[in-house]
N, C-alpha and C positions, 0 to 999 in steps of 0.2 A: 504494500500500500504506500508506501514511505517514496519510492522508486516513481510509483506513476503521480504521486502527488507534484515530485521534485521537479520531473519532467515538465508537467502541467504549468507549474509556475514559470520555466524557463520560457516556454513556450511562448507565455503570456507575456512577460517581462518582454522577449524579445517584438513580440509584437507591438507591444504598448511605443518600443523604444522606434519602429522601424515608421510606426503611428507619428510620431512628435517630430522624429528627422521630416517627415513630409511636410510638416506647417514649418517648417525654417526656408529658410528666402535660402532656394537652392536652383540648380540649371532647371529647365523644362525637361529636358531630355531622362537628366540622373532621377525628376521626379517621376517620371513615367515605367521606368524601370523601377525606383520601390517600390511604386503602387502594386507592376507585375508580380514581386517578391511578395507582398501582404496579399493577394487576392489567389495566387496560384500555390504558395505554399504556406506562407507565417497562419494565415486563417482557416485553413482547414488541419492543419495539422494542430493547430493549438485546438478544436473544434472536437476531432479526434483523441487527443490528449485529456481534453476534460471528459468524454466518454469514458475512457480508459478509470480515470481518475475517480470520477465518482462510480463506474462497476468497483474497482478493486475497495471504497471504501464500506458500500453497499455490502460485498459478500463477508467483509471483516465482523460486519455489525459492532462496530465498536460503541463504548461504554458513552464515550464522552459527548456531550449534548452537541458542540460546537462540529462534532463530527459527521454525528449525523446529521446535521441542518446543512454543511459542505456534499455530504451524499448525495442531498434530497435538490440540491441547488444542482448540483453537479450533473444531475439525472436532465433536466431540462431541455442542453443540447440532444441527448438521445429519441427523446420524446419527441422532439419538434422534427429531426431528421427523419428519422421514421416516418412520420405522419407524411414531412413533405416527399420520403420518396415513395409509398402508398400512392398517394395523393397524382403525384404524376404518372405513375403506372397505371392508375387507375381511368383517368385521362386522356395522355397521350396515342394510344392505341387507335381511340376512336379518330382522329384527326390521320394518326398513318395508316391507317386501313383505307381512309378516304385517298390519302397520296399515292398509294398501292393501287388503288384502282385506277386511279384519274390516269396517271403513269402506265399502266395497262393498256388501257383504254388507247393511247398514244401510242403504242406498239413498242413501248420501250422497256427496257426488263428493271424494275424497280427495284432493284438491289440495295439502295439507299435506305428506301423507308420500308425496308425489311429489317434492316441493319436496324433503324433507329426503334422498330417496333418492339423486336425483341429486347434488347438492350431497356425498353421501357417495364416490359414482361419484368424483366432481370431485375430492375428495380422496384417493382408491386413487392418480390420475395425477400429482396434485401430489409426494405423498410418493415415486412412484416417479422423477420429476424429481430433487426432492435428495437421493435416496439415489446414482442415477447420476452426476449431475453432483459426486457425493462420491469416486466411485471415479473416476472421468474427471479431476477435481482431482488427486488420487493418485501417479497412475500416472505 
């Protein structure tokens, strides 16, 4: 627990820090490139990291109040990813089903929004994992 907590905060710390470099009167250019840095990696892996961090506190059940209120905080990202990758699995299908056809229909082989539909599929199962493995944590 100690380990994904540590991480968690590095994570954040770096992000917080990669955050503040962007509001300092720096090039356009250097600024475009942080941003890449905080939106392709600092934020999902810090995102990922608090997952981590609030399971491993969660299966600990530890004693201390302040812990489990960081558990229950910590659960939050899992909950909402979940939900949002449901949510688009749930969704997008019907729109690539439509592209699959239209595409069809064109005489063109819809390789694209087979790729995309599936990969949609893939995420309905993903999000229903950590919504589960959220209530299984829990309990």
């Amino acid at each position: 627990m100690k380990t994904a907590i540590t991480k968690f905060l590095i994570s954040l710390s770096v992000l917080f820090g990669l955050t503040v470099v962007c509001f300092a009167p720096i090039d356009r250019s250097l600024l475009a490139i942080l941003l890449g840095v905080i939106v392709l990696v600092a934020f999902p892996s810090t995102i990922l990291l608090a997952i981590d961090a609030g399971r491993s506190i969660r299966e600990e059940r530890p004693s201390q109040r302040g812990l489990k209120i960081l558990g229950t905080i910590l659960a939050l990202p899992q909950g909402v990813l979940g939900v949002s990758l449901m949510a688009f699995g749930l969704i997008y299908p019907y729109f690539g089903i439509a592209s699959i056809l239209h595409e069809s229909s064109n005489g063109v082989f819809p390789f694209i929004p087979i790729l995309r539909t599936i990969g949609a599929l893939a995420m309905l199962g993903i999000g229903y994992f950590y919504l589960r493995a959220l209530r299984s944590s829990k309990g």
